[in-house]
C-alpha positions as CSV (number, residue, x, y, z in Angstrom):
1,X,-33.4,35.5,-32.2
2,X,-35.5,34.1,-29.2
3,X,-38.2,33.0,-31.4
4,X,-36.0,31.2,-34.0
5,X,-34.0,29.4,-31.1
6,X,-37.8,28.5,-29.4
7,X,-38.7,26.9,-32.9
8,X,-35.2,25.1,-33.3
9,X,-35.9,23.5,-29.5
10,X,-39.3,22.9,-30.2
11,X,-38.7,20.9,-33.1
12,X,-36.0,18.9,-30.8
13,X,-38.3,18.4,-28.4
14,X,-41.5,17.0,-31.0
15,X,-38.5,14.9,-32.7
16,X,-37.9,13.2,-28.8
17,X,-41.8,12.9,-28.2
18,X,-41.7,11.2,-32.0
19,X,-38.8,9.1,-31.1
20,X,-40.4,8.1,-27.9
21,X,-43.6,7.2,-29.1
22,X,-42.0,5.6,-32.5
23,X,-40.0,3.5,-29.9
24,X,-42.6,2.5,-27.5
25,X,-44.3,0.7,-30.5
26,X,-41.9,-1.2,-31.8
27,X,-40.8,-4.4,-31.0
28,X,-38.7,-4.4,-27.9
29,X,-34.8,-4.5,-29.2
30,X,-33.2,-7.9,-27.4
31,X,-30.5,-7.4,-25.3
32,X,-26.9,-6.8,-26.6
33,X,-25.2,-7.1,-23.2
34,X,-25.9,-9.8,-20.5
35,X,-24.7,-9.2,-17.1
36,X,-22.5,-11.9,-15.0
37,X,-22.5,-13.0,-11.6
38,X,-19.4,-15.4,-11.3
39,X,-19.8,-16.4,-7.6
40,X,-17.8,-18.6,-5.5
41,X,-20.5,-20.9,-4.6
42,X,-23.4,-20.2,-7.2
43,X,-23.3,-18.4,-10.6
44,X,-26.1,-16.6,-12.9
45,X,-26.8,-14.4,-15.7
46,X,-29.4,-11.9,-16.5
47,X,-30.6,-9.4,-18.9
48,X,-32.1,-5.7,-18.8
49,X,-35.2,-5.6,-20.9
50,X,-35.8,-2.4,-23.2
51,X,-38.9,-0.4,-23.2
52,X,-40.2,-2.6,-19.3
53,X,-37.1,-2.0,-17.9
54,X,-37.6,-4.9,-16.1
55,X,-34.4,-7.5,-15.3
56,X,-34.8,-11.2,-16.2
57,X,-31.9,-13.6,-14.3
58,X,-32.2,-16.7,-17.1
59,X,-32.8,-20.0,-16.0
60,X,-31.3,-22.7,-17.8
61,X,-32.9,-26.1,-19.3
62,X,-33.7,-27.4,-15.3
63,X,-35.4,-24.0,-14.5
64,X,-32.7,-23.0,-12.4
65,X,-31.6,-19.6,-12.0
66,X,-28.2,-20.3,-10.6
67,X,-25.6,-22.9,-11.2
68,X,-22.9,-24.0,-8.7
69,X,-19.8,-23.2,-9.6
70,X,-18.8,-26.7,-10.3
71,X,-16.5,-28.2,-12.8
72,X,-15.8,-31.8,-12.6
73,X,-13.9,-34.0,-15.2
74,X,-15.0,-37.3,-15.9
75,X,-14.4,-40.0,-18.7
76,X,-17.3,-38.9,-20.4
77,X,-15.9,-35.1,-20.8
78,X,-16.5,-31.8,-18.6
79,X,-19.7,-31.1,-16.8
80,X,-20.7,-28.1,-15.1
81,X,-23.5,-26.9,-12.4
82,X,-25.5,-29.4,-11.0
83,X,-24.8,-31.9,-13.2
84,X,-21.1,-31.5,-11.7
85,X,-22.4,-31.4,-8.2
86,X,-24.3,-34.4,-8.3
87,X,-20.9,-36.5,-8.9
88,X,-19.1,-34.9,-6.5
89,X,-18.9,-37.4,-3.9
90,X,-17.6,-40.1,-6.2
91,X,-14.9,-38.1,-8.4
92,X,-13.9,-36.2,-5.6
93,X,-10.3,-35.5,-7.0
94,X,-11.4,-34.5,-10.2
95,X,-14.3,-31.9,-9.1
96,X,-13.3,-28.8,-9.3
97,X,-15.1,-25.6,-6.8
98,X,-14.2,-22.5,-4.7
99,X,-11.9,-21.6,-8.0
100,X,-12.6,-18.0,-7.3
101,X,-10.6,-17.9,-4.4
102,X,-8.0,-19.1,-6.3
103,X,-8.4,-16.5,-9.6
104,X,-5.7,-13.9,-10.2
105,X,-3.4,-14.9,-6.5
106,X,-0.2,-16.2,-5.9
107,X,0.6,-18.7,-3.1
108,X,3.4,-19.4,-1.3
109,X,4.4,-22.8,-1.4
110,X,3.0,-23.0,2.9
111,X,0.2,-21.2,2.0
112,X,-0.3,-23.8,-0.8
113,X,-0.2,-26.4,1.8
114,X,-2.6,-25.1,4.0
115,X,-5.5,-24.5,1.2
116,X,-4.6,-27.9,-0.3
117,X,-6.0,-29.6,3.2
118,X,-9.4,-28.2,3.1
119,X,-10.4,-29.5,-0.2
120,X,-10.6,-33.3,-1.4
121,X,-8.8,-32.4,-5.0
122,X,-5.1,-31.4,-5.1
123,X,-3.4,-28.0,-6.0
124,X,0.2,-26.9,-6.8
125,X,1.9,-23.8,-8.1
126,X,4.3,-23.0,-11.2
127,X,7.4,-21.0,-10.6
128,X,5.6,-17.9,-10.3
129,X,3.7,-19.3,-7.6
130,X,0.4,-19.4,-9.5
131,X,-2.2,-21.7,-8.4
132,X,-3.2,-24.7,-10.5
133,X,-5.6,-27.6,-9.5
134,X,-4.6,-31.3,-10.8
135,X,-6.6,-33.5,-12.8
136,X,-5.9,-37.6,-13.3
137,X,-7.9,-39.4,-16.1
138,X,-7.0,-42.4,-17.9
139,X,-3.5,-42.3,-15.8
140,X,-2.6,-38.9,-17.2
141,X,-2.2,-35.8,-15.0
142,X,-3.5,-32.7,-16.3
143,X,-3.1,-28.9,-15.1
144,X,-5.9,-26.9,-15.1
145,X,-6.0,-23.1,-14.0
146,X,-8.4,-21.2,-12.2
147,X,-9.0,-18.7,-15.3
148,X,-10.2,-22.2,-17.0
149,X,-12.3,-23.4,-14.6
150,X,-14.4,-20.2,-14.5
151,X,-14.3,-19.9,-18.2
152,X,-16.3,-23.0,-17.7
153,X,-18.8,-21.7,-16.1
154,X,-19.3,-18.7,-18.1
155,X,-19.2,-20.9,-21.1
156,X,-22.6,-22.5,-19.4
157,X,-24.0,-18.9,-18.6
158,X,-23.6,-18.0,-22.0
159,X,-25.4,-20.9,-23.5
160,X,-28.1,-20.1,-21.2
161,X,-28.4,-16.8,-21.9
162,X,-28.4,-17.2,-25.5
163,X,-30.9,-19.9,-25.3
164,X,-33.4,-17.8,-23.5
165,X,-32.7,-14.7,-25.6
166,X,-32.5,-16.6,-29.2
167,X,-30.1,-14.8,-29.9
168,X,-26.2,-15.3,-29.8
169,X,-24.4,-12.7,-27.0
170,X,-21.1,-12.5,-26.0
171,X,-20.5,-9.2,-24.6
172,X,-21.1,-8.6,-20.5
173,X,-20.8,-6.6,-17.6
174,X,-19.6,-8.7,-14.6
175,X,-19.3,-8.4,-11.0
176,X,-16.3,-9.0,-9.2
177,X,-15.3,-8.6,-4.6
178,X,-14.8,-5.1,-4.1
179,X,-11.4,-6.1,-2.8
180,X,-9.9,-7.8,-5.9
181,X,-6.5,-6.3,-6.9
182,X,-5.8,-5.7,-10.2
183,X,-4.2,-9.1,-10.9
184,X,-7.6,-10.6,-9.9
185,X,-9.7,-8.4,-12.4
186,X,-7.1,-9.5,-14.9
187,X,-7.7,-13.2,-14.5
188,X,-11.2,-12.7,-14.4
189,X,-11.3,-11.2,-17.6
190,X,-8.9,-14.0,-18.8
191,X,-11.8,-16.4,-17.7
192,X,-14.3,-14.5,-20.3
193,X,-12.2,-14.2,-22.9
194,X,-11.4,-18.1,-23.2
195,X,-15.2,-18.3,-22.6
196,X,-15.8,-16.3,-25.9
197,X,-16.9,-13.5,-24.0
198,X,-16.1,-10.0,-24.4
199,X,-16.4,-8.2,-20.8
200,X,-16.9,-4.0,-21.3
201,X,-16.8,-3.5,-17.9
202,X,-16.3,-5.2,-14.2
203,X,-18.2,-3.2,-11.3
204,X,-17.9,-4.4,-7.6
205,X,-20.5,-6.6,-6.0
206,X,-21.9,-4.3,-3.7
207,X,-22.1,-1.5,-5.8
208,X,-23.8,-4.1,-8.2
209,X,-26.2,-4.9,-5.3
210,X,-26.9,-1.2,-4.8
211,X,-28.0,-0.8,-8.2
212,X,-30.6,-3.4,-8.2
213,X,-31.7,-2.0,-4.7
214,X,-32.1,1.2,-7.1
215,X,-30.5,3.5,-3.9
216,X,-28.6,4.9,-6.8
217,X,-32.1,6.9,-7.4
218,X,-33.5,7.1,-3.8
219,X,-32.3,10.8,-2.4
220,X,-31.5,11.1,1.4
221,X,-29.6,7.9,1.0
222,X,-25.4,7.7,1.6
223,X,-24.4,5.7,3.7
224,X,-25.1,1.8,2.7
225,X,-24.3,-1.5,4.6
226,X,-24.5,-4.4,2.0
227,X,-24.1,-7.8,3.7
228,X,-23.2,-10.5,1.0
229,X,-23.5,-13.8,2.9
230,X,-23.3,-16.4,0.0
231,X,-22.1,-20.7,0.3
232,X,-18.7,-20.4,1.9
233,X,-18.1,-16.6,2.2
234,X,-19.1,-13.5,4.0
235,X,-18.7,-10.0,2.4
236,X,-19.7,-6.5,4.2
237,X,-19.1,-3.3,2.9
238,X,-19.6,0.2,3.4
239,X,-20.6,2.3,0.6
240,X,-21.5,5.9,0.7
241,X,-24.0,7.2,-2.7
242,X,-24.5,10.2,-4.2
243,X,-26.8,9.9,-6.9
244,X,-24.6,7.6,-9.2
245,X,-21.8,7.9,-7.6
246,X,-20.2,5.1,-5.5
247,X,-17.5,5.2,-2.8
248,X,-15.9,1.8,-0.7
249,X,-15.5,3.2,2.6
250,X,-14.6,-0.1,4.4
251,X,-14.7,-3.8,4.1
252,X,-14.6,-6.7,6.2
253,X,-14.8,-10.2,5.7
254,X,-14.9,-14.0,6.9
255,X,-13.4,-16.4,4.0
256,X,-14.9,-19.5,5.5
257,X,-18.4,-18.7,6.5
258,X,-21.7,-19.2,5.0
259,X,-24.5,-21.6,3.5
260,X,-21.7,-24.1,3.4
261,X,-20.9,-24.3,7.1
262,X,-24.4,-24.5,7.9
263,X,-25.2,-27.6,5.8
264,X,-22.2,-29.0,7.7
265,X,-23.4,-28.8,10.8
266,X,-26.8,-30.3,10.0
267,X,-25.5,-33.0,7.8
268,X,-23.3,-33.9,10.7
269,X,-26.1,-34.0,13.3
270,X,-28.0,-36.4,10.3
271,X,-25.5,-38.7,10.7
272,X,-25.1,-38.9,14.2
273,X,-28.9,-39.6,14.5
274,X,-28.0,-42.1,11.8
275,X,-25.4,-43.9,14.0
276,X,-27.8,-44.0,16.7
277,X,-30.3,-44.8,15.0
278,X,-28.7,-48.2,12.9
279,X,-25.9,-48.9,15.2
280,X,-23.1,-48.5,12.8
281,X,-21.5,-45.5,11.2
282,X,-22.7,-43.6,7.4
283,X,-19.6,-44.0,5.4
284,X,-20.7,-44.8,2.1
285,X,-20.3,-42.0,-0.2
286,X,-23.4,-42.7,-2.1
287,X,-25.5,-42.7,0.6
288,X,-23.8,-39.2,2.3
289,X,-24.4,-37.4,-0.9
290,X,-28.1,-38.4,-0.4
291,X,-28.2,-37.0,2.5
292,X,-26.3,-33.7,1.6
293,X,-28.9,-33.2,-1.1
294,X,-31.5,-32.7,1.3
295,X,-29.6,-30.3,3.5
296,X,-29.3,-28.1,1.0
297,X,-33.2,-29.0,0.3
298,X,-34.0,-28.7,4.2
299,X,-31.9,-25.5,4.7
300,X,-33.6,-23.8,2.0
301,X,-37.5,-25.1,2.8
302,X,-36.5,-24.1,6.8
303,X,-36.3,-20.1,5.4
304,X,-40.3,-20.5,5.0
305,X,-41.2,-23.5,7.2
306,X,-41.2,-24.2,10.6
307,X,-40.1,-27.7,10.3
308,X,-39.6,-30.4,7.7
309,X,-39.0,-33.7,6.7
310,X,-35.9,-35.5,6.1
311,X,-36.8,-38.7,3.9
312,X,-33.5,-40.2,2.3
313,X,-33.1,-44.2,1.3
314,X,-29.8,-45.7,2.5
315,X,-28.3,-48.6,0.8
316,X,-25.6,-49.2,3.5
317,X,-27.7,-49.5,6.4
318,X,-29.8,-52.4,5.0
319,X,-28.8,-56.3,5.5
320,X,-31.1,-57.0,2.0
321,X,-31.1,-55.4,-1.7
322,X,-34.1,-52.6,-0.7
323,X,-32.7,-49.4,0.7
324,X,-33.8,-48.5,4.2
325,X,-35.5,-45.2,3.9
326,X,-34.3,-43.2,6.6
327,X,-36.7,-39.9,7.9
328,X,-36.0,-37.4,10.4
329,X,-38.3,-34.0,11.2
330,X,-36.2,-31.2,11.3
331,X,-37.4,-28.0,13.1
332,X,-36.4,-24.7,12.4
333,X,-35.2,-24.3,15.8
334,X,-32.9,-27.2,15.6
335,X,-31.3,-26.0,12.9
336,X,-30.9,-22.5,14.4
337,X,-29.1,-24.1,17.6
338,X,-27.2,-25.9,15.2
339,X,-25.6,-22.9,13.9
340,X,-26.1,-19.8,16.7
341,X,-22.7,-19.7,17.2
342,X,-21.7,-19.3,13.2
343,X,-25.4,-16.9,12.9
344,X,-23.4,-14.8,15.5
345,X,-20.5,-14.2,13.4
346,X,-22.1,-12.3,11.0
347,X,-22.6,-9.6,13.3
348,X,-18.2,-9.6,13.3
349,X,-17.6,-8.1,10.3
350,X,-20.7,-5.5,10.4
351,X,-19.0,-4.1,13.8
352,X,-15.8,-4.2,12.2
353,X,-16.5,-1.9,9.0
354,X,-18.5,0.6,11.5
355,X,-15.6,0.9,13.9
356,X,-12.9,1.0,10.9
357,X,-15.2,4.5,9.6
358,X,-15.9,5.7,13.3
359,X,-19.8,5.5,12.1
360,X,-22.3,5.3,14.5
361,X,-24.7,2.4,13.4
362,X,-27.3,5.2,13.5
363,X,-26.1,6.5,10.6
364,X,-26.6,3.8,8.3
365,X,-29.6,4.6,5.9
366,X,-29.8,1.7,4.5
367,X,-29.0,-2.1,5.4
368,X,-29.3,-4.7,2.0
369,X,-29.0,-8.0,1.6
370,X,-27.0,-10.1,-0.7
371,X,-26.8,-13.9,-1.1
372,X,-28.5,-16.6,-0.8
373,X,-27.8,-17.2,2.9
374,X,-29.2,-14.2,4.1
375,X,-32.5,-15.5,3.6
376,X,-32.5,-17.2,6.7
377,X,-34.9,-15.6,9.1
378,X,-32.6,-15.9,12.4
379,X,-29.4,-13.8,10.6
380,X,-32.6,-11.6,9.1
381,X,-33.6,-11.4,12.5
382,X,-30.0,-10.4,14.3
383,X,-29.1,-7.7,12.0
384,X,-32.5,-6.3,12.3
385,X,-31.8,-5.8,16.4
386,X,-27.9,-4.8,15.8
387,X,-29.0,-2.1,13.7
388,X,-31.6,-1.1,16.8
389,X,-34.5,-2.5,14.9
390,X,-34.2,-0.9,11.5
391,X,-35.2,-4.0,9.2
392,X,-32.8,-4.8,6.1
393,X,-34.2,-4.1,2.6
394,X,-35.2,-7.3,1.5
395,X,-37.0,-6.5,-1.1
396,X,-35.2,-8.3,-4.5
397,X,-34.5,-12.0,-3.8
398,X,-30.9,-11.9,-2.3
399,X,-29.2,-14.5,-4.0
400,X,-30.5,-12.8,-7.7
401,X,-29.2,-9.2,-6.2
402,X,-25.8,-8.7,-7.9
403,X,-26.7,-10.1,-11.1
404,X,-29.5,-7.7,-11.5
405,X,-27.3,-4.8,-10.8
406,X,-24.9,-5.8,-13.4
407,X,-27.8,-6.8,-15.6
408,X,-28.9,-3.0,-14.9
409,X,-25.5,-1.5,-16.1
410,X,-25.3,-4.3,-19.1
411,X,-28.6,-2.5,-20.4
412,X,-27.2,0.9,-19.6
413,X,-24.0,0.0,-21.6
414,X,-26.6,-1.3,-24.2
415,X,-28.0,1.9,-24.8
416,X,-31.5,0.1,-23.9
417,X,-34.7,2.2,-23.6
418,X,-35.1,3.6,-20.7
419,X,-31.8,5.2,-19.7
420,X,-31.0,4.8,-16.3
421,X,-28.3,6.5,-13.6
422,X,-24.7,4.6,-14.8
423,X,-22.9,3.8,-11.4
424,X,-19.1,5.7,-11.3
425,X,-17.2,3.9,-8.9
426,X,-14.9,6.7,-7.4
427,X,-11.3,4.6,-6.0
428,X,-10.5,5.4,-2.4
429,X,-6.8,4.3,-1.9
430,X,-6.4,3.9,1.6
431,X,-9.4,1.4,1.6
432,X,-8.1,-2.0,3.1
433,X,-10.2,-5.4,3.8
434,X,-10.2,-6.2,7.7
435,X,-10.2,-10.1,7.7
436,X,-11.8,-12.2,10.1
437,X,-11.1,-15.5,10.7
438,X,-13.8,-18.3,11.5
């Protein structure tokens, strides 16, 4: 009996080495699944590669890996990205952003009113209080939800994937907050669906970020900070890991802080030195959206350099046809003055989600990093001493960190060669989100 069940499992087992080696020599399968980041600020989308294992975020025609999530409606139809950005400051009530905050929620009509004065386009509400964002062209006035707006984006995503691929996709794992009820997870799913795009499963950011970090794999690892500092908001969370499995212990958050708030305060110091500079004030739109291009540009170039150039022409400021060119050095240093007080902040929510536990910041075993903004060496630098000098993996580019998680389970969900730890995301019901207010 021993012997015939030794020759049954040996034959399994040369059938596996067979099936292995048959595999390894084939022509890599492409990927059946893509996996979605649908940020507030920037999106991407990215693929898990059979037989390397290795995660490629897709870049689109420009060689960009992420796209603002921008929609804007013009006369000569829809554009998304950065095509949508770049018109921004002259179709202001037609440019569409932030939808995400807006996916899935109700508003009361005061609450309406509130979130209506921090953006240049206008919103109202049906009669079951859901949010809608209105659109003029050609004298008409057009609703347009939230759900349609992101489907926008994910329609570009798609396209890009498929592009880079060759192949046409429409199934995806996404990421969505950790803190998104029910209603929310609905709506994003409405979002795919009018996008053509068949989501099998949503997992939470962090747990997404996690996953790319591979902690899922590391042993000695449970407790996990993640701190998600993105364009206009900051996420922390708490998770504790064993093996693939992955509980939210706390969360806390600002909903008006990040890469946003710290290209305000630059471009505002710009134009000051502009005023003083020329004698009269920068109010030409034209000419602001110049110089809000090269915050972003500066903000970015400041994570590796200790100064750089500001060099924008300014139409407005000259008394002929040729543009003044306006330059100003920036120095890392200035910018960091610029924005201590908001750098401090992020510190907020981290103490927050600690106390909410009763967890000694000792007892974190690991600290990542997620979204762009965290690549700025001063909030680097402050975590690093809160957490009594233990340095925050930094090791996958942060703002590519929850796509490649997702990507990761899209290729596990894909069945692609080789199988990885799935992530299980065990509910905890008493979790709650500590707000924090700017």
């Amino acid at each position: 009996m021993s012997s015939s069940l030794g020759i049954i499992l040996g034959g399994v087992f040369a059938l596996f080495v067979a099936g292995y080696i048959a595999q390894s020599r084939l022509p890599p399968p492409k990927p059946k699944v893509m996996g979605i980041d649908l940020g507030t600020t920037f999106s991407c989308v990215g693929v898990y590669q059979a037989i390397t294992g290795h995660v490629d975020i897709l870049a689109n025609e420009n060689g960009s890996k992420v796209i603002p999530s921008v929609v804007a409606f013009t006369d000569q139809g829809i554009l998304v990205g950065n095509r949508a950005l770049a018109q921004a400051e002259l179709n202001p009530r037609s440019t569409i952003y932030d939808a995400k905050r807006f996916i899935g929620k109700t508003f009361t009509k005061a609450d309406l009113e509130k979130m209506s004065s921090l953006y240049q386009f206008k919103i109202t509400s049906d009669e079951n209080s859901k949010p809608f964002f209105v659109i003029s062209s050609h004298g008409n006035k057009t609703l347009v939800s939230p759900e349609e707006i992101g489907a926008s984006v994910l329609r570009e995503l798609k396209r890009t994937a498929e592009k880079n691929i060759s192949r046409s996709i429409d199934k995806a794992v996404m990421s969505v907050p950790a803190e998104f009820n029910m209603a929310q997870r609905n709506a994003t799913m409405k979002a795919a669906s009018l996008a053509g795009i068949n989501v099998l499963r949503l997992i939470n950011e962090p747990t997404a970020a996690a996953l790319a970090y591979g902690l899922h794999k590391k042993s000695g690892i449970s407790n996990v900070m993640v701190v998600d500092l993105g364009g206009g908001t900051l996420d922390v969370s708490l998770l504790n890991i064993q093996g693939g499995m992955f509980v939210t212990m706390a969360m806390a958050g600002n909903n008006r802080l990040g890469g946003q708030d710290f290209n305000a305060r630059m471009l505002f110091y710009l134009i000051a030195v502009v005023r003083d500079r020329f004698g009269k004030e920068l109010t030409n739109a034209e000419d602001i959206q110049r110089v809000r291009q090269e915050v972003e540009s500066a903000k970015i170039n400041l994570t590796s350099q200790d100064w750089v150039v500001v060099r924008v022409p300014l139409s407005s400021m000259s008394h002929s046809n040729k543009p003044v060119i306006f330059e100003e050095k920036i120095s890392r240093s200035t910018f960091e003055k610029l924005n201590e007080d908001l750098f401090q902040k992020v510190l907020q929510p981290i103490e927050r989600v600690l106390k909410e536990v009763e967890l000694p910041k000792e007892f974190v075993d690991e600290v990542v990093l997620v979204g762009g903004s965290t690549r700025i060496p001063r909030v680097r630098q402050l975590i690093k001493e809160y957490f009594n000098g233990k340095a925050p993996n930094v090791s996958i580019d942060p703002e590519l960190a929850v796509a490649t998680g997702v990507a990761i389970q899209a290729g596990i969900i894909g069945g692609m060669w080789p199988l990885q730890v799935s992530a299980i995301e065990l509910p905890n019901h008493n979790l709650k989100k500590i707000q924090i207010d700017s």
